[in-house]
N, CA, C and O atoms as CSV, one atom per row, in Angstrom:
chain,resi,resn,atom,element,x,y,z
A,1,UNK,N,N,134.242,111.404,110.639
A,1,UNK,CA,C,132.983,111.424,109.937
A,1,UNK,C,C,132.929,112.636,109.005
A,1,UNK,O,O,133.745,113.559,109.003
A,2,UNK,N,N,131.987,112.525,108.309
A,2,UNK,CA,C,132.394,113.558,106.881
A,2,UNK,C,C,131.778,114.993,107.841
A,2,UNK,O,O,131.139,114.916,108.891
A,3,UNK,N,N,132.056,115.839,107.359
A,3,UNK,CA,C,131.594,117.225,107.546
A,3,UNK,C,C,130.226,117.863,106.848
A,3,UNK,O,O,129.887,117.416,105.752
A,4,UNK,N,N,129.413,118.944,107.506
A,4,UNK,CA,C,128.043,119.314,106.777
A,4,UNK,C,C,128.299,119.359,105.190
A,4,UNK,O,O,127.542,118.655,104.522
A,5,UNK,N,N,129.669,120.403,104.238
A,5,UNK,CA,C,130.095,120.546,103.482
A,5,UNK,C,C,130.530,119.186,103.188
A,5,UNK,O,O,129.688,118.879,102.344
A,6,UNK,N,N,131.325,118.105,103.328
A,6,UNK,CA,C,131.003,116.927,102.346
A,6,UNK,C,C,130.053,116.470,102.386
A,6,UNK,O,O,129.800,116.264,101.199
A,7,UNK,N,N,129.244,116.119,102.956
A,7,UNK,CA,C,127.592,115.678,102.910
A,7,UNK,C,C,126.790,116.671,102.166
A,7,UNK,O,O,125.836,116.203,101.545
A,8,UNK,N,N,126.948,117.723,102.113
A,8,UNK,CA,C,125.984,118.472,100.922
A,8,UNK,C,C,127.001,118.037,99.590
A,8,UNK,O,O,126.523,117.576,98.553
A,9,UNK,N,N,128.080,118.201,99.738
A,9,UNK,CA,C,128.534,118.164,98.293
A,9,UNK,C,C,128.389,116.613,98.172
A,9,UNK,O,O,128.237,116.459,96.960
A,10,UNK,N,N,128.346,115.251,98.816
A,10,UNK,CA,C,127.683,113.996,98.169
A,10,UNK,C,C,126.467,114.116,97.530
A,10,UNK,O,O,126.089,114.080,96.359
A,11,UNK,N,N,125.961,114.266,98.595
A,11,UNK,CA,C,124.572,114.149,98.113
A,11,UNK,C,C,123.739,115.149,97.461
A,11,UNK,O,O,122.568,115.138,97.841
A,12,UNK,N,N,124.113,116.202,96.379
A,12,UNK,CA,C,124.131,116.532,95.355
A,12,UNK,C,C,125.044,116.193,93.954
A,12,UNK,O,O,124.627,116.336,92.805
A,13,UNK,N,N,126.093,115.818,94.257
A,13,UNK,CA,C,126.275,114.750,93.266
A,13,UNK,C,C,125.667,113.583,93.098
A,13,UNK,O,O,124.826,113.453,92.209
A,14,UNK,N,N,125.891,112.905,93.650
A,14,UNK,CA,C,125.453,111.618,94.032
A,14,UNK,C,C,123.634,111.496,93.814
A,14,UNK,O,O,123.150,110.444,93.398
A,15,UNK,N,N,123.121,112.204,94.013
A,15,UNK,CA,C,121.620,112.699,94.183
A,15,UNK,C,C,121.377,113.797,93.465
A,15,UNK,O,O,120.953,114.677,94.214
A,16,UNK,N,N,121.483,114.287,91.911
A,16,UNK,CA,C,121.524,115.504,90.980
A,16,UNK,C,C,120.097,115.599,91.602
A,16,UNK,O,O,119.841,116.476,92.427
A,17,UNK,N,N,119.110,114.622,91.167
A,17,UNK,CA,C,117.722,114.892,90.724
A,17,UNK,C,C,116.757,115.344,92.232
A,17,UNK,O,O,115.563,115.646,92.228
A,18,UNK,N,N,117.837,115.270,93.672
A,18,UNK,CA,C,117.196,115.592,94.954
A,18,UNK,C,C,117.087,117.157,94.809
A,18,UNK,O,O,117.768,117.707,93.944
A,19,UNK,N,N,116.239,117.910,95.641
A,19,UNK,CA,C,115.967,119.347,96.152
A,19,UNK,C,C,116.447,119.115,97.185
A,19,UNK,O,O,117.193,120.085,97.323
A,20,UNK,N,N,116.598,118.348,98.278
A,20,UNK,CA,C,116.712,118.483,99.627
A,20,UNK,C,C,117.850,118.642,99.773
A,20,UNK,O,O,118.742,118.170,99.069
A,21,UNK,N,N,118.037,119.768,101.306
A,21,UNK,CA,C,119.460,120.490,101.208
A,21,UNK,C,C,119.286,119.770,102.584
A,21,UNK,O,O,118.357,119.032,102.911
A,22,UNK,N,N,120.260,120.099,103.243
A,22,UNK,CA,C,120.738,119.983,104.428
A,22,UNK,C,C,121.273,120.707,105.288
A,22,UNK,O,O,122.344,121.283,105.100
A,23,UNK,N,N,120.445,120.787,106.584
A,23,UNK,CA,C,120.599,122.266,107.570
A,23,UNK,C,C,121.073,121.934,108.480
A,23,UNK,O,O,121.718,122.756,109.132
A,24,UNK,N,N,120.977,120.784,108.854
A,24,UNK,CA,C,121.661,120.562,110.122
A,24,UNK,C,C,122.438,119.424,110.338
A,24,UNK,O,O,121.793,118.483,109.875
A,25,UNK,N,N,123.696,118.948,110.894
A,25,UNK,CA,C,123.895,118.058,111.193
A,25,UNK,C,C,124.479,118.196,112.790
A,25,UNK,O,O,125.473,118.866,113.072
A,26,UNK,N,N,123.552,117.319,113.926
A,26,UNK,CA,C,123.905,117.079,115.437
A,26,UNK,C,C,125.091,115.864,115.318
A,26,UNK,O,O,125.778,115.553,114.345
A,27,UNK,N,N,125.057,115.319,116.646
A,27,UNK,CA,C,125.279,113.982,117.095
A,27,UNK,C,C,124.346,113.118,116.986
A,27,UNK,O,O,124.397,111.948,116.607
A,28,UNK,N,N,123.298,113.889,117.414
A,28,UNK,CA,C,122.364,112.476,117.298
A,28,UNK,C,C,120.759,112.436,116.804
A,28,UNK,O,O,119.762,111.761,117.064
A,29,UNK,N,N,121.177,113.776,115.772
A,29,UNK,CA,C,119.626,114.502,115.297
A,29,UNK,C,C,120.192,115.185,113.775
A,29,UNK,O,O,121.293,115.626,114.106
A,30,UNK,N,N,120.050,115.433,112.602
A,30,UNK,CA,C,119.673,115.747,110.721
A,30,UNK,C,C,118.770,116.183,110.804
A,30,UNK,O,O,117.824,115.728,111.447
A,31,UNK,N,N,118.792,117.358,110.079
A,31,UNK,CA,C,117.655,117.837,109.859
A,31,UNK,C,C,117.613,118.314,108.340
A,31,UNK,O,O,118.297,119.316,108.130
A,32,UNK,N,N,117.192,117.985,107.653
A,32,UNK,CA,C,117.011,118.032,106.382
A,32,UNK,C,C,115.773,118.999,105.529
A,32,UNK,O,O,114.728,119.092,106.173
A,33,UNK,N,N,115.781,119.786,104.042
A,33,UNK,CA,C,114.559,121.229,104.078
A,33,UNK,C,C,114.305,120.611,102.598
A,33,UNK,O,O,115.191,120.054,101.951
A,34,UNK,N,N,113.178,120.761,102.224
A,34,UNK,CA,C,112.680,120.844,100.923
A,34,UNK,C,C,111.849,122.053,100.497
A,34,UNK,O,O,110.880,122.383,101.181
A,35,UNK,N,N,112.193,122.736,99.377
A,35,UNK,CA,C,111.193,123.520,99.097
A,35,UNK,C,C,110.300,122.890,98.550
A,35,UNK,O,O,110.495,121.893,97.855
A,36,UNK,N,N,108.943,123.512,98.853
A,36,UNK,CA,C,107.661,122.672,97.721
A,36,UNK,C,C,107.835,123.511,96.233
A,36,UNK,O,O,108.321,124.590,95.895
A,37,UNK,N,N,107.398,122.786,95.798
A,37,UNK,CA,C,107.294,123.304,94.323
A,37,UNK,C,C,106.030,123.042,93.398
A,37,UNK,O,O,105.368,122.004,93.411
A,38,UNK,N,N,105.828,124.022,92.684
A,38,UNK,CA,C,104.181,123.530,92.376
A,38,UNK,C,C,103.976,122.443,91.460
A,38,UNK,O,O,102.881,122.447,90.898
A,39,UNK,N,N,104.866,121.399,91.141
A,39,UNK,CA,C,104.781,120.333,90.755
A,39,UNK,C,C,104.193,118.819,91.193
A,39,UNK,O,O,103.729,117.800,90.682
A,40,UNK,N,N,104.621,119.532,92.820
A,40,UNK,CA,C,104.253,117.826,94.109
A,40,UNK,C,C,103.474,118.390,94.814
A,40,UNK,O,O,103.514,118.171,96.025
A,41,UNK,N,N,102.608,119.214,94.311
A,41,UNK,CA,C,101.177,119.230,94.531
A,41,UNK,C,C,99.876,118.339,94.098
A,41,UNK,O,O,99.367,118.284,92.979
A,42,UNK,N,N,99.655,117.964,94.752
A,42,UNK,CA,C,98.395,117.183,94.296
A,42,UNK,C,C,97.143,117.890,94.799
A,42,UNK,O,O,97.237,118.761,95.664
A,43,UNK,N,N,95.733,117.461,94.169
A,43,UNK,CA,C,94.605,117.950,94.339
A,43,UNK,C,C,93.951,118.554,95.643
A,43,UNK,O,O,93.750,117.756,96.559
A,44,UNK,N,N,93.671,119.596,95.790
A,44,UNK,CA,C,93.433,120.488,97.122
A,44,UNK,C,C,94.576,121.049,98.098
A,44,UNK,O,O,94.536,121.436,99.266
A,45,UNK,N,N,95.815,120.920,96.974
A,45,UNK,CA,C,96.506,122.070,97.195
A,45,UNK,C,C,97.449,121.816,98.020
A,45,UNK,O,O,98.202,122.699,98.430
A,46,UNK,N,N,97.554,120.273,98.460
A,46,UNK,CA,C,99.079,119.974,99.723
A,46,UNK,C,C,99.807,119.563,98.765
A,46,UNK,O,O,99.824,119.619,97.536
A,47,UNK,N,N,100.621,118.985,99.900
A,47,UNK,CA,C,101.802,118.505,99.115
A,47,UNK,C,C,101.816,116.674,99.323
A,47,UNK,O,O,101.507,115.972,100.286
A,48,UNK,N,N,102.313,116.344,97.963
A,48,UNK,CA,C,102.076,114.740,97.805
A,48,UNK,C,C,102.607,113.655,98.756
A,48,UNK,O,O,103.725,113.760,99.260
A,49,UNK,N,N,101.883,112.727,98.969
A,49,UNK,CA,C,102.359,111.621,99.737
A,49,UNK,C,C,103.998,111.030,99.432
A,49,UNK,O,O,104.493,110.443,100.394
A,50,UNK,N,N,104.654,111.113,98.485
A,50,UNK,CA,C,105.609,110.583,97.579
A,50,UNK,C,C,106.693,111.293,97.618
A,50,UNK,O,O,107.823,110.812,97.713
A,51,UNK,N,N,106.303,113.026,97.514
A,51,UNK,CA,C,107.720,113.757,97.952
A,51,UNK,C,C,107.960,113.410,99.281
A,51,UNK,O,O,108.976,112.808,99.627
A,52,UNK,N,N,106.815,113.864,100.265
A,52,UNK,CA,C,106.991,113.432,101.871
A,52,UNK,C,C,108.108,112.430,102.306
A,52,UNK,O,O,109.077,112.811,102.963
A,53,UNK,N,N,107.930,111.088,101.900
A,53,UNK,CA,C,108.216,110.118,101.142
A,53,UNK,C,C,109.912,110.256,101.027
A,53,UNK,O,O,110.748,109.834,101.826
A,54,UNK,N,N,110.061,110.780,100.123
A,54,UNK,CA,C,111.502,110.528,99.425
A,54,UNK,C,C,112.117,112.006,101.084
A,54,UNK,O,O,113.086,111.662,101.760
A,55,UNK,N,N,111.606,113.025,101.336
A,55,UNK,CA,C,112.455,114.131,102.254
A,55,UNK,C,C,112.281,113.514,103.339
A,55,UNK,O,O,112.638,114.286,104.228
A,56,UNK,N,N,111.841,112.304,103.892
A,56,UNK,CA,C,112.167,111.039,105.196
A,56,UNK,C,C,113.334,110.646,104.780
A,56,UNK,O,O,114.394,110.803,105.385
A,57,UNK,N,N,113.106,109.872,103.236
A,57,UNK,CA,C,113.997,109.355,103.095
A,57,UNK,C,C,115.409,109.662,102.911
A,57,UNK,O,O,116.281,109.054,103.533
A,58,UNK,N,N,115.647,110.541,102.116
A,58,UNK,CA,C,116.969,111.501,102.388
A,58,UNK,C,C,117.207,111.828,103.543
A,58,UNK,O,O,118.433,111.891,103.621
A,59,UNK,N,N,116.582,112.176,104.879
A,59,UNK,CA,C,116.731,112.710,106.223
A,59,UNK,C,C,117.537,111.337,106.669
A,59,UNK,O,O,118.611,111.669,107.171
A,60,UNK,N,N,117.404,110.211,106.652
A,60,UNK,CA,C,117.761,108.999,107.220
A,60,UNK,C,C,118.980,108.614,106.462
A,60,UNK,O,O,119.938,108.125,107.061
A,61,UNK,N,N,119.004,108.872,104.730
A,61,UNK,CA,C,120.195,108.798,104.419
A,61,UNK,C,C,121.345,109.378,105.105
A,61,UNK,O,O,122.360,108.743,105.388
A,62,UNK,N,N,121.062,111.114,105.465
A,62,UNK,CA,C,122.119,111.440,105.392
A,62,UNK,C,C,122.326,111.304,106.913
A,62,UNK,O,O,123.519,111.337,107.215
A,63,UNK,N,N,121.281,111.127,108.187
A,63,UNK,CA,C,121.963,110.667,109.437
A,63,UNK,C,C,122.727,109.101,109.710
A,63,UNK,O,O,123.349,108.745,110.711
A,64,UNK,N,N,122.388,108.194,108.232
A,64,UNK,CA,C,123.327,107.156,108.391
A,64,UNK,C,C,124.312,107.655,108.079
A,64,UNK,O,O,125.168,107.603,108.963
A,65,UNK,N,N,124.690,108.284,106.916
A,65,UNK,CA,C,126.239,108.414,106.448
A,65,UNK,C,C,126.782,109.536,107.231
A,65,UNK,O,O,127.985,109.755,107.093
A,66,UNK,N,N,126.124,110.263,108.008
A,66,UNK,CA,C,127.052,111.289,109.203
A,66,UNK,C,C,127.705,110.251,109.937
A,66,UNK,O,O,128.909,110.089,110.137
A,67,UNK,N,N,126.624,109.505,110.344
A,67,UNK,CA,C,127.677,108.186,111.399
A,67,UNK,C,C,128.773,107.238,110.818
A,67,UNK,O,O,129.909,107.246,111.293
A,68,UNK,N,N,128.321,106.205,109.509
A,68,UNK,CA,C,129.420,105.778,109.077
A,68,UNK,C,C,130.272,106.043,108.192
A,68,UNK,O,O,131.082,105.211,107.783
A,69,UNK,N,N,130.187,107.408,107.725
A,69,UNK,CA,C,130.614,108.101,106.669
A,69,UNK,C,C,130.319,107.661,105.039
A,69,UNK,O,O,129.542,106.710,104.947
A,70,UNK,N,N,130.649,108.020,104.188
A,70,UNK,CA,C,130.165,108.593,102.716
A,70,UNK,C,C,129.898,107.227,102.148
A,70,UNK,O,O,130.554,107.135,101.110
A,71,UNK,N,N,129.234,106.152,102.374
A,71,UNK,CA,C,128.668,105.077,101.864
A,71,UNK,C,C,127.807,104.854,101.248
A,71,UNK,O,O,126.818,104.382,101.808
A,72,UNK,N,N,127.782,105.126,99.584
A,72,UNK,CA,C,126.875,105.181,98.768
A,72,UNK,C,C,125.773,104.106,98.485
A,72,UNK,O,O,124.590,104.298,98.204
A,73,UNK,N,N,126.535,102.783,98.647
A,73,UNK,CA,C,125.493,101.549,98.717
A,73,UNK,C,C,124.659,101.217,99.838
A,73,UNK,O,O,124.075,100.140,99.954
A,74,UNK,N,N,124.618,102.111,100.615
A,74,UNK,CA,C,124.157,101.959,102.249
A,74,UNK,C,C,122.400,102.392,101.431
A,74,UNK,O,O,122.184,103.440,100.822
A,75,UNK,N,N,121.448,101.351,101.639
A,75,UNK,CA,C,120.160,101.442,100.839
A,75,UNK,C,C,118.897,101.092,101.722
A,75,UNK,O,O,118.964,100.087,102.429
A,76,UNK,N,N,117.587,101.973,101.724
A,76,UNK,CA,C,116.939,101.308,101.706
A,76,UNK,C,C,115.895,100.409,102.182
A,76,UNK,O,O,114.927,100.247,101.438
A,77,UNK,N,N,115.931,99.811,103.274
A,77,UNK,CA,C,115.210,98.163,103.241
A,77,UNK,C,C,113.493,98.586,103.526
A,77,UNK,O,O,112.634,98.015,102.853
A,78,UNK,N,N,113.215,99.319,104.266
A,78,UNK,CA,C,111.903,99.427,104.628
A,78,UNK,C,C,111.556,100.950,105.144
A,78,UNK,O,O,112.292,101.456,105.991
A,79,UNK,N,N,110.671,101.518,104.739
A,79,UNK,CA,C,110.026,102.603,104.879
A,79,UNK,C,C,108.935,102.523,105.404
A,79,UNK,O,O,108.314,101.640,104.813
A,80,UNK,N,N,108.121,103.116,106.490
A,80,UNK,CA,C,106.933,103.162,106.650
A,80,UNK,C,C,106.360,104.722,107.197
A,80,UNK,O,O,107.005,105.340,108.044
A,81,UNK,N,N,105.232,105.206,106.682
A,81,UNK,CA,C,105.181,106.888,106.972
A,81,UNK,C,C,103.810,106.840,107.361
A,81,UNK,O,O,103.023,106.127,106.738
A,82,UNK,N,N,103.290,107.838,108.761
A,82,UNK,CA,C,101.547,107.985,109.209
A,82,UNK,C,C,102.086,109.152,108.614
A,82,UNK,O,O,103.270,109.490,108.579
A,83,UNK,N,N,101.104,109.728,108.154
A,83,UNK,CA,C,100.618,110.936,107.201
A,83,UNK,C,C,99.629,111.728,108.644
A,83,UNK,O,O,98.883,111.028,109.327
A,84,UNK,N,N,99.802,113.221,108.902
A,84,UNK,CA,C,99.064,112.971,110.665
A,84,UNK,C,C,98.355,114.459,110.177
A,84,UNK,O,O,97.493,114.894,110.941
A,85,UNK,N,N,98.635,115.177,109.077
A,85,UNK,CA,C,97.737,116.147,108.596
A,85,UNK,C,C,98.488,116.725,107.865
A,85,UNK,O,O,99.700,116.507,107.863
A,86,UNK,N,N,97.618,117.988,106.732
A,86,UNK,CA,C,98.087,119.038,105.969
A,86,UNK,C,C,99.449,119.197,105.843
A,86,UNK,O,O,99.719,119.953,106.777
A,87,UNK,N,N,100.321,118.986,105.346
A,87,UNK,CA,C,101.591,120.195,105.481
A,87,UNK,C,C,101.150,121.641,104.449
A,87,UNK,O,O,100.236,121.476,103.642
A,88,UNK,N,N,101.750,122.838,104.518
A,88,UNK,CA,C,101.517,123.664,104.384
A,88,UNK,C,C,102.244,124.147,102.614
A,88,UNK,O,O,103.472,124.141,102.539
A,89,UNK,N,N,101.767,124.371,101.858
A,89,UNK,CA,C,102.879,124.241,100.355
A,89,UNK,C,C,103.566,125.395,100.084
A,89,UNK,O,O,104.475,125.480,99.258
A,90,UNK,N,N,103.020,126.550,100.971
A,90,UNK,CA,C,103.980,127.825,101.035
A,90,UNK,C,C,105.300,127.411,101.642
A,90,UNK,O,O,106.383,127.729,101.151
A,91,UNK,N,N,105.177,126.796,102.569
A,91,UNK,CA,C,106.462,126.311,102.957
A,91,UNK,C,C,107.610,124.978,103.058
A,91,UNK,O,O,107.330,123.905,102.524
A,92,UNK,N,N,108.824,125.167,103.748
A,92,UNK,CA,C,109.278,124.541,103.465
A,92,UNK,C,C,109.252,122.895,103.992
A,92,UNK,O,O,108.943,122.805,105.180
A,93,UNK,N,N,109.374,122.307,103.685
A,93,UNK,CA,C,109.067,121.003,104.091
A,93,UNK,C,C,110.451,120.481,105.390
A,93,UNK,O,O,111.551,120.199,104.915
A,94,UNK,N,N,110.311,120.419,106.554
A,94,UNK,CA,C,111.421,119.849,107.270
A,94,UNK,C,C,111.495,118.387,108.291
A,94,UNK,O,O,110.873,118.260,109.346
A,95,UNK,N,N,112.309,117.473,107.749
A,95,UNK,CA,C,112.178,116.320,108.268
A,95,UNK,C,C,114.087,116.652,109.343
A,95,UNK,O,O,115.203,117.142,109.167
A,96,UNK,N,N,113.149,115.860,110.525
A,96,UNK,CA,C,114.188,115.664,111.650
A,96,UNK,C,C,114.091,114.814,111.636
A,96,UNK,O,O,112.999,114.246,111.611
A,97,UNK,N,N,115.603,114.063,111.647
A,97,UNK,CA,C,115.861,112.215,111.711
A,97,UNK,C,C,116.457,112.233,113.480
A,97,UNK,O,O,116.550,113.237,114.186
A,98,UNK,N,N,116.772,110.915,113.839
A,98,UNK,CA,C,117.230,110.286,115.023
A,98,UNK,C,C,117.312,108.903,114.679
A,98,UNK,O,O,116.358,108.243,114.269
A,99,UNK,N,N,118.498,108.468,114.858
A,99,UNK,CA,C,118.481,106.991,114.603
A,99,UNK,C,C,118.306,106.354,115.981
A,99,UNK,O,O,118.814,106.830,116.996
A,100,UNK,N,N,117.612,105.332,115.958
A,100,UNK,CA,C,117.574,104.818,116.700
A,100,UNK,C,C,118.290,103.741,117.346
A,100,UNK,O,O,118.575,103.608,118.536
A,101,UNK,N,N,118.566,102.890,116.213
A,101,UNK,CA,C,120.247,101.818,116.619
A,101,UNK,C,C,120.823,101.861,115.092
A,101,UNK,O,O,120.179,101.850,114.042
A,102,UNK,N,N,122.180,101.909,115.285
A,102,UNK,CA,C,123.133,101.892,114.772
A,102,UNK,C,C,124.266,100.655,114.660
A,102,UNK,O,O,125.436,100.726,115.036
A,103,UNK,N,N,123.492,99.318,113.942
A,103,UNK,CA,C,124.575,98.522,114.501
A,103,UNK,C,C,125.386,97.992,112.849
A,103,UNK,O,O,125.071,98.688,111.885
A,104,UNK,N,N,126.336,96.857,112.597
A,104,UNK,CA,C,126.993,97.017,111.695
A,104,UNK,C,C,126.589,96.909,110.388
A,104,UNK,O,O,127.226,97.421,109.467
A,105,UNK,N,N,125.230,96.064,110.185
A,105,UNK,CA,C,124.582,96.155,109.060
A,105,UNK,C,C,123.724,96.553,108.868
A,105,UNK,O,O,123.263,96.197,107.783
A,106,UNK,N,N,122.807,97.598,109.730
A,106,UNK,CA,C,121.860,97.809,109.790
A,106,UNK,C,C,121.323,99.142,110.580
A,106,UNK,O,O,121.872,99.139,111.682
A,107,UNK,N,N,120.577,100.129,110.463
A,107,UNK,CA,C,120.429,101.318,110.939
A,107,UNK,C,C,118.930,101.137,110.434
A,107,UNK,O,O,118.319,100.927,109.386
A,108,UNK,N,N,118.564,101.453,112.550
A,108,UNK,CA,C,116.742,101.834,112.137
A,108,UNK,C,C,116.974,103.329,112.720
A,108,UNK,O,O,117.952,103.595,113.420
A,109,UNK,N,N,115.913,104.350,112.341
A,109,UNK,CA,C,115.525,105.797,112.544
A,109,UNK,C,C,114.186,106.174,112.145
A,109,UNK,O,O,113.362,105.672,111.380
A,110,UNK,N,N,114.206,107.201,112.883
A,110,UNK,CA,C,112.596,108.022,112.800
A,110,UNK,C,C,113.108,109.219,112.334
A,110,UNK,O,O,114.262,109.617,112.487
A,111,UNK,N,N,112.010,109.895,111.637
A,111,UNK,CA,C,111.990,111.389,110.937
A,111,UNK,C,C,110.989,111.461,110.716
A,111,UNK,O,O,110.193,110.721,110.138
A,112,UNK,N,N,110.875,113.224,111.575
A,112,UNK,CA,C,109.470,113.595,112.040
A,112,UNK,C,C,109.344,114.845,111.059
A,112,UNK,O,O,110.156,115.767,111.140
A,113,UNK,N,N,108.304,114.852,110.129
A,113,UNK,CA,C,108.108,115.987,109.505
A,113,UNK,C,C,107.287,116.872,110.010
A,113,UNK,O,O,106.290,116.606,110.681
A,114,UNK,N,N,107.761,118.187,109.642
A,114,UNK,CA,C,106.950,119.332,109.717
A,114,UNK,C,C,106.996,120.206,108.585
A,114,UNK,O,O,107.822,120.008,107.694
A,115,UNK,N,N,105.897,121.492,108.524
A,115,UNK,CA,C,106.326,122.671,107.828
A,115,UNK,C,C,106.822,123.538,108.564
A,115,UNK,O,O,106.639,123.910,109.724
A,116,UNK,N,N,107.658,123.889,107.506
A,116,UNK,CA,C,108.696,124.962,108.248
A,116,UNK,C,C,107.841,126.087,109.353
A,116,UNK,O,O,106.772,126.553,108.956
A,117,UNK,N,N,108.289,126.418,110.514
A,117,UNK,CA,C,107.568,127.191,111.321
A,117,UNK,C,C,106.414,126.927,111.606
A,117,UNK,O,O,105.468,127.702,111.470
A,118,UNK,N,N,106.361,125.769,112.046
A,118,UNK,CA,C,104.986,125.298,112.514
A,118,UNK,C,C,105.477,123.852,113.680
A,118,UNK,O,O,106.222,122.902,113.436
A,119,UNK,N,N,104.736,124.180,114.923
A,119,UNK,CA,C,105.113,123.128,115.775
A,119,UNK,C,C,104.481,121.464,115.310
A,119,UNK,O,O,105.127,120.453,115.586
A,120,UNK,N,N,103.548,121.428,114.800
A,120,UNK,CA,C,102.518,120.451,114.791
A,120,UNK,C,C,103.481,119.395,113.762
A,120,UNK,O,O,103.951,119.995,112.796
A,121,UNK,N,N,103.859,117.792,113.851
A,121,UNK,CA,C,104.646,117.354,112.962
A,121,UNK,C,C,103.006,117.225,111.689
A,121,UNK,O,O,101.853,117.564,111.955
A,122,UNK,N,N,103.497,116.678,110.480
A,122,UNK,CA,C,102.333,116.769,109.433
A,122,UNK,C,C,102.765,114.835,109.211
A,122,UNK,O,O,101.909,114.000,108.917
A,123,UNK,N,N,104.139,114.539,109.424
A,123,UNK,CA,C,104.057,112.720,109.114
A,123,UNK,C,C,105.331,112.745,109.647
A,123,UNK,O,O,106.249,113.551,109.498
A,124,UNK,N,N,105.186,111.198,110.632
A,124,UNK,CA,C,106.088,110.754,110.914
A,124,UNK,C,C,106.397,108.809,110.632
A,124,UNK,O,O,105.759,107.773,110.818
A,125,UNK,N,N,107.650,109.173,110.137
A,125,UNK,CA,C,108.256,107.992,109.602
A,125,UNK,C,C,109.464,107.405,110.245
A,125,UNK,O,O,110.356,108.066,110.775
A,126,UNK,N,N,109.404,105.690,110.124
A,126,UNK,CA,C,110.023,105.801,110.469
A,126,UNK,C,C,110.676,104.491,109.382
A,126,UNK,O,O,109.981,104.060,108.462
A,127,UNK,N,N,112.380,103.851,109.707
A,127,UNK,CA,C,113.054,103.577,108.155
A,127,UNK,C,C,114.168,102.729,108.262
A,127,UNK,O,O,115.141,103.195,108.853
A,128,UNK,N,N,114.236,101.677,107.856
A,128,UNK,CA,C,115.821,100.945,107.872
A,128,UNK,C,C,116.827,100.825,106.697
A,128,UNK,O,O,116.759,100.185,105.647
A,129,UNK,N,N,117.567,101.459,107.092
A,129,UNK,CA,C,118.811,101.185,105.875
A,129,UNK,C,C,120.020,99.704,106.449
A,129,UNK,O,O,120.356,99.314,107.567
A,130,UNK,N,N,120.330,99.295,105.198
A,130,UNK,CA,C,121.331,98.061,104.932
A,130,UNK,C,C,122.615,98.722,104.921
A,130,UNK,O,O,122.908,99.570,104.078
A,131,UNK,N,N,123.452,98.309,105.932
A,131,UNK,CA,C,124.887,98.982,105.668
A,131,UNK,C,C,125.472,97.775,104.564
A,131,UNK,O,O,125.098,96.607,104.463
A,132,UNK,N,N,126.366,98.399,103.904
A,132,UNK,CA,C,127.439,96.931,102.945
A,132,UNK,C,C,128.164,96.345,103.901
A,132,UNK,O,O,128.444,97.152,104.788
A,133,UNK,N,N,128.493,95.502,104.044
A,133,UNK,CA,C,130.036,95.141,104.696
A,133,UNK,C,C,131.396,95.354,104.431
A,133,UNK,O,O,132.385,95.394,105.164
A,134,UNK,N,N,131.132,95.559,102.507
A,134,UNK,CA,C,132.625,96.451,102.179
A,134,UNK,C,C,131.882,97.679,101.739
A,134,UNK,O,O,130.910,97.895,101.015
A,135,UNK,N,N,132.848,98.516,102.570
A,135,UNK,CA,C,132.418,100.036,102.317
A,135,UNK,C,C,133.384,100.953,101.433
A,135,UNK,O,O,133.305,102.154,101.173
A,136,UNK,N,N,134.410,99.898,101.022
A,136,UNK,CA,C,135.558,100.856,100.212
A,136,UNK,C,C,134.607,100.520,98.679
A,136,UNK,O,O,134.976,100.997,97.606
């Protein structure tokens, strides 16, 4: 399976236009960081439903491709996110993934957000990606 260092270096190629870095990779837990930026702010000062959003979604990318390695067409199918309060915009945004099954076409997972240094999650999502069947 690819290493933390090929998985950051994919998915900054592969993903120019992402912020989200990558801090951790377990066996069976990603943990993925966004800085906020005062752009994905929306009105009263949090941070937007939409970045939230996409730093799930990268969290789940990259605990599928730790497991089946560097599979770029691996996409997708369904997202769903409870929004459960505030996240904080001083800080950093951190989604923890866990997949939940892993089978040949298909990967469901949860990723639980928080702000950085703070126990309380702010949304938890959870997400299915489509594996290809040809992966070369």
């Amino acid at each position: 399976m690819p290493t933390h260092a090929e998985l950051s270096r994919f998915l900054r190629d592969a993903f120019p236009q992402t912020r989200v870095s990558i801090e951790q990779i377990e066996p069976r837990e990603v943990v993925v960081a966004h800085a906020i930026g005062e752009g994905e702010l929306r009105p009263g000062g949090t941070v937007s439903g939409p970045v939230m959003m996409a730093v799930a979604d990268v969290a789940l990318y990259v605990a599928v491709l730790a497991r089946i390695g560097l599979v770029p067409l691996a996409v997708t199918t369904n997202l769903s996110i409870n929004f459960l309060r505030k996240p904080r915009a001083d800080r950093r945004l951190l989604g923890r993934c866990r997949l939940l099954k892993l089978g040949r076409t298909l990967a469901v997972g949860e990723v639980t957000l928080y702000s950085e240094g703070e126990d309380e999650p702010v949304a938890h999502a959870t997400g299915t990606y489509a594996i290809p069947r040809e992966r070369g």
